[in-house]
N, C-alpha and C positions, 0 to 999 in steps of 0.2 A: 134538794137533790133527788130526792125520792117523790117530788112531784117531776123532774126531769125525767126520771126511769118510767112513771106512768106515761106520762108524755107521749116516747118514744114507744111502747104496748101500746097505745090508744093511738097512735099514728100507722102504728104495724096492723092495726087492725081495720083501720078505718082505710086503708091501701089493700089490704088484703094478704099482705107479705108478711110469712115466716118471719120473726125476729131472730135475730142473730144470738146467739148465746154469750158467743165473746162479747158481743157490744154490752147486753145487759151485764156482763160480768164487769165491764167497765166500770159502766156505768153504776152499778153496786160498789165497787173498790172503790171510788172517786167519790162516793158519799160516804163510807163509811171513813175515809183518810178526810171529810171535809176540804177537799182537793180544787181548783177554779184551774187544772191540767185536765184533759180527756186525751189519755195516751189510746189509741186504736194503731200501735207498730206492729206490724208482723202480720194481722188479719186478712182476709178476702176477703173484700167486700165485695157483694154483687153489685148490678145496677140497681135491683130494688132496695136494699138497704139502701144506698147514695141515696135514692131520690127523698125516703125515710132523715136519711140526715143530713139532707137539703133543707128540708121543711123544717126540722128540729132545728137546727143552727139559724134559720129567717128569724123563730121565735126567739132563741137559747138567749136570757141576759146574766148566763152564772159563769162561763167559762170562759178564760182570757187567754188560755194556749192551746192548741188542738194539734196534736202528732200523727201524723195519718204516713208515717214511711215505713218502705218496703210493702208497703201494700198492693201493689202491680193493681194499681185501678185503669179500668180500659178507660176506652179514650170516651164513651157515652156518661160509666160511670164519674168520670173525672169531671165531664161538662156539667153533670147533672151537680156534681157535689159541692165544685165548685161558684155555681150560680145560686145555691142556696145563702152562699155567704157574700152576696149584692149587701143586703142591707143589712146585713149583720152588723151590730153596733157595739159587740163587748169582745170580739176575740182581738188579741192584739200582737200575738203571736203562733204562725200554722206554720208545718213542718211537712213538707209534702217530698219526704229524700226515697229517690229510688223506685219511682213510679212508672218509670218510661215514658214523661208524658212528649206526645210530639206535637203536629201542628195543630190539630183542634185544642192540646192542653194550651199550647200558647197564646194561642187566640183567646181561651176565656180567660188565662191566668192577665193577659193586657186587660180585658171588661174588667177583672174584677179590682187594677190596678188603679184605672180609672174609676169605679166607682165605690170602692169602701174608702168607708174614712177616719176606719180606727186601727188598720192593720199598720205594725209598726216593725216587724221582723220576718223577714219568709225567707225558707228555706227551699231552694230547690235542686241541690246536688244530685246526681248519678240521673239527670234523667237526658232528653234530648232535642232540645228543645233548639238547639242551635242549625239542627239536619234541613229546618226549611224555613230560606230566607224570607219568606212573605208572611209567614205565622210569627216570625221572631220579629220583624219591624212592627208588627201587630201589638206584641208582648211592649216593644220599649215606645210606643207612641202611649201605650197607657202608662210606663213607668216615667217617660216625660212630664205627664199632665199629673199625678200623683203630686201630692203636698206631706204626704201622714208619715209616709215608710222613711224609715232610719236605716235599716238592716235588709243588705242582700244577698244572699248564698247562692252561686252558679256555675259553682267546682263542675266539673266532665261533663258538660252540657255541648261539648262536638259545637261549640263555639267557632267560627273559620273570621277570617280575615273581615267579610262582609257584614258578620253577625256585629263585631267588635265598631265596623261604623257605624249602622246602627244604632249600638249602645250609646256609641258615644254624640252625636246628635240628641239621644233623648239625657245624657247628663249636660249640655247644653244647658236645656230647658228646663231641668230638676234643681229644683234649689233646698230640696230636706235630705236626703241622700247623705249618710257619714259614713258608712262602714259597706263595701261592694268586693265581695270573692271572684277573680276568676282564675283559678288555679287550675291545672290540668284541662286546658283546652286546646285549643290550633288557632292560637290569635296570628300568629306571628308579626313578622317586621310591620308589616301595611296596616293592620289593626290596631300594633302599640304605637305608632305616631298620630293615627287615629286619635287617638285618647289621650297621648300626651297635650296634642290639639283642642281636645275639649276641656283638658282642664285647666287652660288659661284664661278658661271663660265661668267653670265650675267654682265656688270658694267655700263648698261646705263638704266636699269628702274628705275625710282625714284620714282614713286608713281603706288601703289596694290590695291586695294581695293577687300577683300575675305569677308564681311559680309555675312552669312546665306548661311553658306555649310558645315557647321557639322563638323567643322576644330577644334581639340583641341587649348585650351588657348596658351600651351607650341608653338606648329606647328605654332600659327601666331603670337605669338612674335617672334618669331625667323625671320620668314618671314618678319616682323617691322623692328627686326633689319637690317638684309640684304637689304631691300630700305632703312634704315638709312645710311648705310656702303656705298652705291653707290651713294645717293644724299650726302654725304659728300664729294664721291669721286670726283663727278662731279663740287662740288663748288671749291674744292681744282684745279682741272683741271681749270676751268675757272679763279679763280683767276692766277692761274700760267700762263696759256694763257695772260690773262691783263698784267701783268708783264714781260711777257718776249716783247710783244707788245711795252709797254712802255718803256722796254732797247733798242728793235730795233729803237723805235721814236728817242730816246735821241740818239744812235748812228748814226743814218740817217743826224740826226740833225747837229753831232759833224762835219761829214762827208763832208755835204753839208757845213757848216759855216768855215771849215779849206778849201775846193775850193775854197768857195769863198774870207777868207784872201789871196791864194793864186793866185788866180787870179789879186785881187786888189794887192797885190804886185808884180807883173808882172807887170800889168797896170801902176803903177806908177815908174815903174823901165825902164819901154820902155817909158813912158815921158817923166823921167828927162834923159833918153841917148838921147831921141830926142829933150829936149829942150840945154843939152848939145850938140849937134851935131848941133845946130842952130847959139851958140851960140861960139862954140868952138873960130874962128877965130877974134870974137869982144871981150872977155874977158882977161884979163893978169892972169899970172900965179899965183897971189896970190888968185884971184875969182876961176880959176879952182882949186887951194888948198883947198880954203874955201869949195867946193863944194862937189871934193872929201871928205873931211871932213865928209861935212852935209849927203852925201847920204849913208856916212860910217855909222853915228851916226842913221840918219834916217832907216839904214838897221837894225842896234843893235837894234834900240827902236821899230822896230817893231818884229825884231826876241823873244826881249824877251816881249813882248807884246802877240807874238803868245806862247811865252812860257808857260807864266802868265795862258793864257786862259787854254793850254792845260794840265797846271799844275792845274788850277780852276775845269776842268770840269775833270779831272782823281781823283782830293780829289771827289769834287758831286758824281764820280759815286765810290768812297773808302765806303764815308757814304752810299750811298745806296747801294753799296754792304753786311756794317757791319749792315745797318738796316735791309736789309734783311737777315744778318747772325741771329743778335737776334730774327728776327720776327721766323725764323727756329726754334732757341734755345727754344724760349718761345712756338710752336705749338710742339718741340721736346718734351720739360719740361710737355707743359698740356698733352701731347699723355700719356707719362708716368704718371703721376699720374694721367690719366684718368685711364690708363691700369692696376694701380697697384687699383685703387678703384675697377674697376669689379672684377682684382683678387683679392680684400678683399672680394665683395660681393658675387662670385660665393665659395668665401671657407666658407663665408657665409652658403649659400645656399645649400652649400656642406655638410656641418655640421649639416644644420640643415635640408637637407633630409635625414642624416646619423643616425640622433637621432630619426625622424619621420620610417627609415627603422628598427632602433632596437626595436622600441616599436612597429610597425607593429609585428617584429619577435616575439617578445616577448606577442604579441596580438595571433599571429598566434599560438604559444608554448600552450599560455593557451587553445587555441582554440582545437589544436590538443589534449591538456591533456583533454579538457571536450568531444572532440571525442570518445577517446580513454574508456575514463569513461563509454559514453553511448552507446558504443558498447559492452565493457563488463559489464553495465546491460541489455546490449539488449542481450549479450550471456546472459547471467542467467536468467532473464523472457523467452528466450527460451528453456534453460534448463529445467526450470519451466515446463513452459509448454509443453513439450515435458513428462516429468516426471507425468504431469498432465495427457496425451495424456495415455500415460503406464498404467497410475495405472486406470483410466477409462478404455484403453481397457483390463487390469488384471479382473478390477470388475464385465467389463461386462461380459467379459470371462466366470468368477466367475458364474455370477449369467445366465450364458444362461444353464453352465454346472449341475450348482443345479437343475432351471428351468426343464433341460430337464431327469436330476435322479429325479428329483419329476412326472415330467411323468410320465418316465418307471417305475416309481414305482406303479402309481397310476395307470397305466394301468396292470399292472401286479396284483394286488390288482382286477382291476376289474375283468382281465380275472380270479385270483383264486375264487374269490366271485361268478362269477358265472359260473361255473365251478365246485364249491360247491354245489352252488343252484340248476345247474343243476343234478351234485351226489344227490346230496338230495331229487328233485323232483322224479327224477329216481326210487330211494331207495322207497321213499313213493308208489310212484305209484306201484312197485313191489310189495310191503306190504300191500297194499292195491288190488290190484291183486289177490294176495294169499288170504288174508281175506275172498275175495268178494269170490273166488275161494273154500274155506273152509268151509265158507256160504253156498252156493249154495250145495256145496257135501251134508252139514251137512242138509240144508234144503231137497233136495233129499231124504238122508236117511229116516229121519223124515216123511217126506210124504210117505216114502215106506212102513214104519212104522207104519201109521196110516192109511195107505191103508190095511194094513194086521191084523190092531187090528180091524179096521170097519168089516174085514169078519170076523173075531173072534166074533166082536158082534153079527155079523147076527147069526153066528152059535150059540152066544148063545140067540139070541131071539129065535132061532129054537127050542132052548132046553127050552123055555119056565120058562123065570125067572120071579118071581112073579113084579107086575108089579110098588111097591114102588122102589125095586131094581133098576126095569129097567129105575125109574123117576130119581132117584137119578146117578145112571148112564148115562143116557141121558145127567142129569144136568153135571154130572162132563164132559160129551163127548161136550157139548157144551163148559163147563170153558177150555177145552183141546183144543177147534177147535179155540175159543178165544183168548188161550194162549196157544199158539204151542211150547213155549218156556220154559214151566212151568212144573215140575215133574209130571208124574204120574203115582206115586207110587200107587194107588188105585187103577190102570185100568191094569198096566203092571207087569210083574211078576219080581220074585226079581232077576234072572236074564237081565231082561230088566230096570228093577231098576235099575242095577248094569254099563248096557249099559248109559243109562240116567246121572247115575251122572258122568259117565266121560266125556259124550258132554257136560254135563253143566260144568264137570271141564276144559276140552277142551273151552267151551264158555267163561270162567272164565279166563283161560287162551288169549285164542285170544282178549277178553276183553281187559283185562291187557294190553298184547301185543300192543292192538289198541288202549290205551292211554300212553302206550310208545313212541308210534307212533307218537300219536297227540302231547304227550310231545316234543319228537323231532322234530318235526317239529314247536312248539310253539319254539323251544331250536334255529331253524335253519330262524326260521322268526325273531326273538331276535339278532340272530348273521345279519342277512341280512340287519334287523336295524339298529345295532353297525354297519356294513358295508356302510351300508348309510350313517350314520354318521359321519364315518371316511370319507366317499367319499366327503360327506358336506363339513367337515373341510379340507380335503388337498385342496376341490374346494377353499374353501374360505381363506387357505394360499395361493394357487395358484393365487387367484385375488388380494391376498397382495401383492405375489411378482409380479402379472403383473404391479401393483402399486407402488410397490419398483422401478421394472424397468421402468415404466413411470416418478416415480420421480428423479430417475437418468439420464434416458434417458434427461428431464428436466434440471435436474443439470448440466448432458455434453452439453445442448445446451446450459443454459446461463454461464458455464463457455468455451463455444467455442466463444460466441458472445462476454465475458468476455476477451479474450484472441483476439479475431478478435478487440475489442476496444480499449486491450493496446495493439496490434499489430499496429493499423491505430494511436493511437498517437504516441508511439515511433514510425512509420514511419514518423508524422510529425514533430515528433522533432526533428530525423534524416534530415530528408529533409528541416526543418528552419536552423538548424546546418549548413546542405549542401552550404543551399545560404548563412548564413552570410560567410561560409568560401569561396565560390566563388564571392560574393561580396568583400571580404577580400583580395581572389586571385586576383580578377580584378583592386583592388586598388592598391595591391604591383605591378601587371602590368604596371598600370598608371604610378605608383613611377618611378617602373624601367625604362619605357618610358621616363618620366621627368629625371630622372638621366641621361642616354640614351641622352636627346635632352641636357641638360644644359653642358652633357661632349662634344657633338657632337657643339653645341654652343660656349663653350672655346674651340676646337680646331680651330671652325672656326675664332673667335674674336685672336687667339693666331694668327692664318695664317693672317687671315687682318689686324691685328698690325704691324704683320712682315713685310710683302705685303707692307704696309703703309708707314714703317718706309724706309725699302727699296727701295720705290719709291718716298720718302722726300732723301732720301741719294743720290738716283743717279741724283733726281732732281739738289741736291744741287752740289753734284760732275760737272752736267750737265752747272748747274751757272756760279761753280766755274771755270771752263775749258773755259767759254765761257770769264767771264773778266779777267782771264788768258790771252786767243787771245787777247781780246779785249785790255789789258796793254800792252802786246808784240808787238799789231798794233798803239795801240799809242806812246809806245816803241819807234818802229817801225819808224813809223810820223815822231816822234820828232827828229829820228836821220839823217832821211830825209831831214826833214826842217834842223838840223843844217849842214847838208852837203851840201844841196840846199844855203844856207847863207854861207859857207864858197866857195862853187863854185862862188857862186852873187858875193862873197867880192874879191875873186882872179881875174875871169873875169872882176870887175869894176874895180880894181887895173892894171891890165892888160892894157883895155882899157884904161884907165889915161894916166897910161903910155907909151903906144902904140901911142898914140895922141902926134899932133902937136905940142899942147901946152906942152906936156911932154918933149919936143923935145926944145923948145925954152929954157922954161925954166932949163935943164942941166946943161947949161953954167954959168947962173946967181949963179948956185952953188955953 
């Protein structure tokens, strides 16, 4: 360790970098604790250090764990730190949590996936490695091609749906792979069927961990069961492994223990020839009898001795072969009546998402009949209103069209009224004209008239009228000058009398006339009244019906805002309808999806039964074939040994009699 600390000095020096105090302090703690951990948590490391324990770690063959979290290494230092452990040959566990690393770290962390090949644990939690998809397929095209790694930590790694195919494509490919985190990510629905998918093809991860990625209930039971189906598989492997270990032991065993009877029967078969061979010439033919005898019996008592055993250990391995037949039978037996309990419980399940889908349907039915309901009252309140629309725009119609003959009328009333009035003024004025006109002649005349009675007088003061006459005269000429309008018959002669009373009947007349006059026009002011009048009352029907139409107009607003309110609620009713029906939709989705996953589930549990049973069959075939050989090589053996024993017994009979003593004794025959 304290050649590691130099190391690192003589590496910081020959880079020309500061050494880090906390690394040396590390690295002090870690030799003086005789430690094969190099904790660096919590530190800064710069670029220059990394590239320092880059090189340090190519060399390093003392440390098998290396903890580098919460170190926020940039994305240089990270490439740099990381590539130093290409060839690294002793670490076997790195802890890289909390680093931020993004797509450069992913990119080397895949190199380094692909080429180390003693890393067996990595940790990569809190960091971000999921943010970009072309660095992350980078990462799992090296963790596909990877053989070494057991252990993989990828908690809050912003993992998405994409990232999850991906992965799952490189566990495809992965076949060391036992233990994979991805808890608090964003897999969701698309990335856990993803991976349910790949591990019908995966048979070595046994344990997932997907908490807090938005993964339906159905997606990670399935996913449960699939690590239950490989850690089954797995146990079943190793126990089968233990066992077939334990046959090769026992047959190693038989193996080695029938050399070695056969060697110690050789051994004592070239003894007794050599202690026969010693003794050949000092024994008589009854000891060589007795001998051949004894090595006859001692040959038999050990052949069937050997026989015994290999008759002992061919029953041991008959029961452990029938043990292991029932042990089959009985995992056969629980397979099936495990098999046939899920197919009660997915017909179960079956049934009773079959009864949950009719009342769905039947939910839906109602649902569509109360749709169907309030759209045919949403037609008819449109109807309605529509018909409502019509007969307000008929009314208004109506009433612009009265409205505007009550004008024309009223203007037409005006224009005859005055138009009248102006006839009338006309008229007056002409009659009045004339009057004045008549007058004026009339007064002319008159004064012409009294112009030529006044020289009448004179001439007759000329003529000398006595002068009461002339008083009285005077008087009447003054009452005449007074009243120019008044007869005088006392002053003018009855010819002019006769003139007189017809201006005054003329005056009588124009009189008359001039209160004709004035009657008609009293007649024509009377009517201009009545015209006023009428003019009043059509104004003040007019302000009725602008009234009327105020309060219709009124009316059509609040039966528009009437019709805008049951318009915006039947659209809300409409639109609560809408969601529970697409609520409704989203939950027959779900169903269907669960129906979907629990049919896609029994096909799979039907394939890995089968799979299972298939692979207990050829195991068992595998067994059976093997202590098949294995009887045929004891068979075998045995027929060996007893031909090896019948050669021993001819050769020692042979030699017997071959020998000297064979040879003596003949005769004695």
């Amino acid at each position: 360790m304290e050649d590691l600390r130099r190391a690192y000095l003589r590496l910081c020096k020959e880079a020309g970098v500061e050494p880090q105090e906390s690394v040396v302090a590390q690295l002090q703690e870690a030799r003086g604790g005789q430690s094969s951990r190099l904790d660096l948590s919590g530190q800064s490391l710069s670029a220059d250090t990394c590239s320092v324990l880059a090189r340090l770690f190519h060399k390093d063959a003392v440390f098998t764990e290396v903890s580098l979290s919460d170190c926020m290494l940039s994305e240089e230092g990270a490439k740099i730190l990381l590539t130093g452990l290409f060839g690294n040959t002793n670490v076997k566990v790195l802890d890289l949590k909390g680093n931020n690393l993004r797509s450069a770290g992913a990119e080397v962390l895949g190199k380094l996936l692909a080429r180390n090949k003693t890393l067996r644990r990595l940790v990569l939690e809190w960091n971000a490695l999921g943010m970009w998809d072309e660095a992350f397929s980078l990462f799992c095209e090296g963790l596909a091609s990877n053989s070494i790694l057991t252990q993989l930590d990828l908690r809050n790694n912003q993992i998405n749906h994409h990232g999850a195919s991906e992965l799952a494509l490189a566990l495809k490919r992965n076949s060391t792979l036992q233990v994979l985190d991805l808890r608090w990510n964003n897999i969701g629905l698309l990335g856990g069927r993803s991976l349910v998918e790949a591990l019908q093809h995966n048979k070595t991860l046994v344990q997932l961990e997907m908490a807090g990625n938005n993964i339906p209930s159905d997606t990670l039971k399935a996913l449960e069961q699939a690590i239950e189906r490989n850690s089954d598989r797995q146990s079943t492997l190793r126990e089968s492994r233990s066992r077939t270990q334990v046959l090769s032991k026992e047959i190693q065993i038989l193996k080695e223990e029938k050399g070695r009877q056969f060697l110690s029967l050789m051994d004592t078969i070239d003894r007794q020839r050599e202690e026969m061979g010693r003794s050949s010439r000092s024994v008589d033919v009854g000891f060589v009898r007795r001998m051949r005898q004894l090595s006859i019996f001692l040959f038999n008592q050990m052949a069937e001795a050997a026989l015994a055993l290999s008759e002992q250990k061919n029953h041991n391995l008959g029961e452990l072969l029938a043990r292991v037949k029932t042990e089959k039978d009985e995992q056969r037996e629980r397979q099936s009546r495990e098999r046939k309990k899920e197919q009660e419980e997915s017909v179960l399940r079956e049934g009773k998402l079959l009864r949950e889908i009719q009342n769905m349907t039947e939910t839906n039915v109602q649902l569509r009949n109360k749709v169907e309901e309030m759209e045919r009252r949403c037609k008819s309140q449109q109807q309605q209103i529509f018909d409502l629309k019509q007969e307000l725009t008929n009314s208004t119609a109506e009433l612009k069209l009265r409205l505007a003959q009550a004008e024309d009328r009223l203007e037409t009333e005006k224009r005859r009224s005055k138009q009248a009035l102006e006839d009338m003024d006309s008229l007056r004025q002409k009659e009045v004209d004339h009057v004045n006109r008549h007058l004026e002649e009339s007064e002319r005349a008159l004064q012409e008239r009294i112009f030529k009675l006044e020289g009448q007088r004179i001439q007759l003061e000329e003529l000398q009228i006595p002068p009461e006459k002339w008083t009285i005269r005077s008087h009447c000429f003054e009452l005449l000058l007074t009243m120019p309008f008044l007869p005088r018959f006392h002053l003018i002669s009855s010819k002019q009398q006769e003139h007189v009373a017809s201006l005054e009947e003329k005056l009588r007349s124009v009189r008359q006339s001039r209160q004709e006059v004035q009657s008609h026009c009293s007649q024509q002011k009377q009517t201009i009244a009545d015209l006023q009048a009428k003019n009043s009352q059509q104004s003040i029907e007019i302000d009725g019906f602008r009234r009327r139409i105020e309060e219709l107009q009124q009316e059509l607003s609040g039966k528009d805002q009437e019709k805008v309110a049951e318009v915006s609620r039947v659209r809300v009713e409409l639109q609560e309808q809408i969601g529970h029906l697409q609520a409704e939709r989203t939950a027959q989705g779900g169903l269907k999806e669960k129906i979907s996953a629990l049919e896609r589930e029994m096909k799979v549990l039907t394939s890995n039964h089968r799979e299972a049973i298939l692979d207990k069959e050829s195991e068992m075939s595998s067994l059976l074939e093997k202590l098949r050989l294995r009887e045929a090589e004891i068979q075998r053996m045995r027929e060996d040994e007893a031909q090896r024993a019948s050669y021993l017994q001819s050769a020692i009979l042979t030699y017997v009699q071959g020998s000297p003593l064979g040879h003596y004794s003949s005769p004695k025959k």
